[in-house]
C-alpha positions in Angstrom: 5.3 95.9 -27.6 1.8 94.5 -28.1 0.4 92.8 -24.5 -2.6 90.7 -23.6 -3.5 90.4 -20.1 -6.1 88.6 -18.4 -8.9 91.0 -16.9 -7.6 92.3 -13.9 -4.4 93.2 -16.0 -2.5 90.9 -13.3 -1.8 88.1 -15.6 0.6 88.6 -19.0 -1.0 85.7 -21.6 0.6 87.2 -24.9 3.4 89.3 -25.6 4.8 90.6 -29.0 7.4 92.5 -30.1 6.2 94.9 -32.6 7.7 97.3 -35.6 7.8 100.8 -33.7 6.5 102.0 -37.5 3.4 100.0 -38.0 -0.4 101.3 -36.7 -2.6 99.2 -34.1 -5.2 99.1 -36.7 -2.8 97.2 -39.2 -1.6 94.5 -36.6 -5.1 94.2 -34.0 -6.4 91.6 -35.5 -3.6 89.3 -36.8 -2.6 89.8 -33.1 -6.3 88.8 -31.5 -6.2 85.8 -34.5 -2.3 84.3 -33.3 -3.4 84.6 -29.5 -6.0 82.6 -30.0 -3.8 80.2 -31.9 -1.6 79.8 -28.8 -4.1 80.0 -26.0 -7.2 78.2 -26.3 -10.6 78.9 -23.8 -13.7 80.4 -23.9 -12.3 84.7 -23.5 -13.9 88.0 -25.0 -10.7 90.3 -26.2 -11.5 94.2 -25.2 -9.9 96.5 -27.3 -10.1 100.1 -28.0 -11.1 101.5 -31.3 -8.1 101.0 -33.5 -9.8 97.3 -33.7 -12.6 98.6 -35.6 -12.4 98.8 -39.1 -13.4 96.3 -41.9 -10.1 94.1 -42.5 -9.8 93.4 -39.0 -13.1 92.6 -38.6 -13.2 90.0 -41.4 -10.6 88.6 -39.4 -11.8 88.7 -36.2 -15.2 87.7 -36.9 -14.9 83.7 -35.4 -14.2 85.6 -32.2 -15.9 87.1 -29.3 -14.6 91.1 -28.9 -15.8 94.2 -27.2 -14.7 97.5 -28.8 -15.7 100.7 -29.4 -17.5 102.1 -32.4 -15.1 104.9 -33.2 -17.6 108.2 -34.3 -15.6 108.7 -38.0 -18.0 105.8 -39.3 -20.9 107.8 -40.6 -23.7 105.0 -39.4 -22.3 105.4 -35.8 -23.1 109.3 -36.1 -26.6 108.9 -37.5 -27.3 106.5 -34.7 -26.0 108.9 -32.3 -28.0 112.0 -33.4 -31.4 110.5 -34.2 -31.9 107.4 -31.6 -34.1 108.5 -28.8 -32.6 106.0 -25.7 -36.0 104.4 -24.2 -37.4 105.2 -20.6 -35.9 102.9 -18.4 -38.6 100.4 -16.9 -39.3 99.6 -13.2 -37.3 96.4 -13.2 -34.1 98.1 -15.1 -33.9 100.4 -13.0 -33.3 98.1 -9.9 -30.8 96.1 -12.0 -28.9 99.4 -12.9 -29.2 100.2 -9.1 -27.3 97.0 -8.2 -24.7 97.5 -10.6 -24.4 100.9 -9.5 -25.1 102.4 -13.2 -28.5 104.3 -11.9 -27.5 107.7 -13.9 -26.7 105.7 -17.5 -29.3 104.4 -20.0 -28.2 102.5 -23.3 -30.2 101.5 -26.4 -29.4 98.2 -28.5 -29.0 98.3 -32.5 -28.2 95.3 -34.3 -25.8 96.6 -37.2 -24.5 95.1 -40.1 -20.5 96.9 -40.8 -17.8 95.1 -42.6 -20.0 92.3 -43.9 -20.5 91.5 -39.9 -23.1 90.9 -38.0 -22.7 92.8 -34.4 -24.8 94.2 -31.3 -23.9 98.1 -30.9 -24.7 99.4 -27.6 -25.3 102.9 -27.7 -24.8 104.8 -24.0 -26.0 107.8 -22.3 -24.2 108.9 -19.2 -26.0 112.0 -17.2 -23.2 112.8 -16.0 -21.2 113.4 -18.8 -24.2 115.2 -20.8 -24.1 117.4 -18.0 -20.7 118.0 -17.9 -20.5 118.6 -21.9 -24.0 120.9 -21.9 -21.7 123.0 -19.1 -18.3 123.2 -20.9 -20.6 123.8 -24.5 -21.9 126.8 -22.8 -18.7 128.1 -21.6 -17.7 127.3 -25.3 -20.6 130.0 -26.6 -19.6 132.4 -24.0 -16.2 133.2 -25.0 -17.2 132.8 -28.8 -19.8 135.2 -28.4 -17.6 138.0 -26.7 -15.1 137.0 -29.2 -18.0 137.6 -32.4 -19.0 141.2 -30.8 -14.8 141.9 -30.4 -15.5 141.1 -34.5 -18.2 143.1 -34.8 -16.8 146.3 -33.4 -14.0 146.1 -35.6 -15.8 145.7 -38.7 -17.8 148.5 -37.8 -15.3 150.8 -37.5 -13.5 149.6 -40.9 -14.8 151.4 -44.1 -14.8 149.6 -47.2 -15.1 150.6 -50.6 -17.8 148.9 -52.0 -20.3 146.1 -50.3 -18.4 143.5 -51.9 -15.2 144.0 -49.6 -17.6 144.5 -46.5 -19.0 140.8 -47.7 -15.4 139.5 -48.1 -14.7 140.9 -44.5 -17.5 139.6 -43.1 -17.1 135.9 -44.8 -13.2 136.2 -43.2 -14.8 137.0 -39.8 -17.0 133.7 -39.8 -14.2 131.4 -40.3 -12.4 132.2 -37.1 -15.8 131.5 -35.4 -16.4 127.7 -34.8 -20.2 127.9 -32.6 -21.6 131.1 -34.0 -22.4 132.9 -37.2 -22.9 136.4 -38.4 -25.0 136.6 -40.8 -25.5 139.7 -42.1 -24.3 143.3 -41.0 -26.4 146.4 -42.3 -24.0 148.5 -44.8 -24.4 152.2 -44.6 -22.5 154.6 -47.6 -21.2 157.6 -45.7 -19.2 160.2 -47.4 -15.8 162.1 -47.1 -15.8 165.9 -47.5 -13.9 165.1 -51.2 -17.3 163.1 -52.0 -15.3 159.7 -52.1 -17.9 157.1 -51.2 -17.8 154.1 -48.2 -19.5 151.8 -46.8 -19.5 151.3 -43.3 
């Protein structure tokens, strides 16, 4: 069932009975489009990122919206790892004070996406950089244990030639997602029957 509310979420304005098999992106904005057919003042529809991709922007585009710029749209991830947010000034900071939003800061970008004209707004929370620096760096704790666990096996493995130590090693990486080996020093040994390895 698709449901507008007013703001508060109080107050049901539009309510639609949809097919259990369709996707929110395919039916957003024909939804947004007939609600505003029925209903008619001034209103900015929120929505979360299923709204955002070109077709139901094209539709949408007579309409004021608030969504957000889901991070699979490869301007939205440029923006996000090269834009340097600006120092917040004197007089921001008493505004973000009032509104109780002292530990954010936020950059504007006028972006053209879909053949549409829009504002992105992008956000940094200290808060939640703090909380993702401390759960990356539990992140590279365990992968590091779990890289020497790697390590000690493959030097206890003997292999052939250095090929198959190469092969092992290229295996190994793949289970790591943070961290990479990158090279192992091979050294031949031999068995009393001459036969040589690499270790």
């Amino acid at each position: 069932m698709d449901l507008i509310t007013s703001q508060d979420g109080d107050i049901p304005l539009f309510v639609r009975v949809g097919d259990g098999n369709e996707s929110d992106k395919a039916v957003f904005g024909k939804v947004l489009v007939e609600f505003k057919k029925q209903i008619k003042f001034d209103s900015i529809m929120v929505c979360d990122s299923a709204l955002y991709d070109q077709e139901n922007l094209q539709l949408i585009q007579h309409l004021k919206w608030i969504t957000r710029v889901p991070m699979t749209i490869k301007k939205a991830k440029e923006l996000v790892q090269n834009i340097e947010v600006e120092e917040v000034k004197d007089e921001d900071k008493e505004k973000r004070s009032d509104l109780n939003l002292e530990s954010y800061t936020w950059k504007e970008e006028i972006v053209t996406y879909g053949g549409i004209k829009q504002t992105w707004l992008i956000v940094l929370s200290e808060k939640r950089q703090k909380s993702d620096l401390e759960k990356l760096e539990k992140q590279l704790f365990q992968e590091e244990k779990k890289s020497q666990k790697f390590l000690k096996e493959i030097q206890s493995e003997e292999f052939e030639h250095p090929q198959a130590a190469r092969y092992k090693l290229k295996a190994i990486n793949k289970k790591l997602r943070l961290l990479e080996i990158k090279e192992v020093e091979l050294i031949e040994t031999y068995s009393k029957k001459r036969k040589r390895f690499i270790k």
